[in-house]
C-alpha positions as CSV (number, residue, x, y, z in Angstrom):
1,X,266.9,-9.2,49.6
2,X,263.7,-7.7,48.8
3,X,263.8,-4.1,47.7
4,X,262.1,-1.5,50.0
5,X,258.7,0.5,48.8
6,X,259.6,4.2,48.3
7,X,256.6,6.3,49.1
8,X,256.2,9.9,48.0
9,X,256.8,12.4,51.4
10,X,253.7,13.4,52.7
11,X,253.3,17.2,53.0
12,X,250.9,19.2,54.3
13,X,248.6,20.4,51.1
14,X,247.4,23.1,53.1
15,X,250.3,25.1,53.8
16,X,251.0,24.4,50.4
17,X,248.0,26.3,49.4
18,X,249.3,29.1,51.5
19,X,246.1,29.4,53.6
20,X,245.8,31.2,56.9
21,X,243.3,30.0,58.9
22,X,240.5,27.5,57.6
23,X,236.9,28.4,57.4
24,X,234.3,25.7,58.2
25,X,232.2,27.3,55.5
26,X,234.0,26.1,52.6
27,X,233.5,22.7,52.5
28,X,235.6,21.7,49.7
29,X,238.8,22.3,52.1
30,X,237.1,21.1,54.6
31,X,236.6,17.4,52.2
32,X,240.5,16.7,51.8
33,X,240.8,15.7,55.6
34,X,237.3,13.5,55.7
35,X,236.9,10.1,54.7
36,X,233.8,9.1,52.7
37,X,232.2,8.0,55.7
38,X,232.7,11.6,57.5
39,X,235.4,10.7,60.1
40,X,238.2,13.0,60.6
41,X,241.4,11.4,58.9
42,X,244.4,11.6,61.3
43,X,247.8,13.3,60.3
44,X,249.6,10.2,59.8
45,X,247.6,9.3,56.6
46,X,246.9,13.1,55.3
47,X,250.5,14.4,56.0
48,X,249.0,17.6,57.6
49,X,251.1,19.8,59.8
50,X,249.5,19.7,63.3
51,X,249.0,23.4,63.5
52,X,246.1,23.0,60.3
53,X,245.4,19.0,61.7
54,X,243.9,21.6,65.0
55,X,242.4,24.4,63.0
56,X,240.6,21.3,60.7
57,X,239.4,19.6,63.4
58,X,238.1,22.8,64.8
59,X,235.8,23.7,61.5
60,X,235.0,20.2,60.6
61,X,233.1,20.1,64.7
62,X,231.9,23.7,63.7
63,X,230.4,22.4,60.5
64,X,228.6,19.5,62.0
65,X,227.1,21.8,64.6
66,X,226.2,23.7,61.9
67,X,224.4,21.1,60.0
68,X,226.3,21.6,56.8
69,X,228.6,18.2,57.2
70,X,226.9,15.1,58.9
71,X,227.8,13.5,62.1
72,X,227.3,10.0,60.6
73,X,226.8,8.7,57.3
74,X,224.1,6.1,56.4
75,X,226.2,2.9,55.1
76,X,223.4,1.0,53.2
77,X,223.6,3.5,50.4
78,X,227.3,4.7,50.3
79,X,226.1,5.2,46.3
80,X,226.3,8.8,47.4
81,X,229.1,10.7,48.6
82,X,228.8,12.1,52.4
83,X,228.5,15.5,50.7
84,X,225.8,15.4,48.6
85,X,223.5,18.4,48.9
86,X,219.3,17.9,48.7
């Protein structure tokens, strides 16, 4: 019988950091629960708790609105990252 994958427990690297609430500011937080095209990673693959999952979602809308994350990402040149600041 084939032996079964172990895979690490997911855990919720906010909490971990001890943070409160989460800003929609600080962009580097904000990056851990984005893919590289801009979407909104779902708690299954991230491992965060769904009290942060809410207050994530929450600042990454709050960012886009603000300009300072984009709503879409232009796929012929994925050469840069969706974060890349002109």
């Amino acid at each position: 019988m084939a032996e079964r994958r172990r895979f690490a427990k997911k855990y919720c690297k906010y909490s971990a950091m001890k943070l409160d609430g989460i800003d929609y500011k600080d962009l580097d937080l904000l990056k851990i629960s984005m893919s590289e095209r801009g979407k909104i990673m779902p708690r299954r693959l991230t491992g965060t708790s769904k009290r942060m999952q809410e207050e994530v979602e929450v600042a990454i809308k709050r960012a886009r609105h603000m300009a300072l994350v984009p709503y879409i990402v232009n796929t012929h040149n994925m050469a840069e990252s969706a974060y890349a600041r002109s």
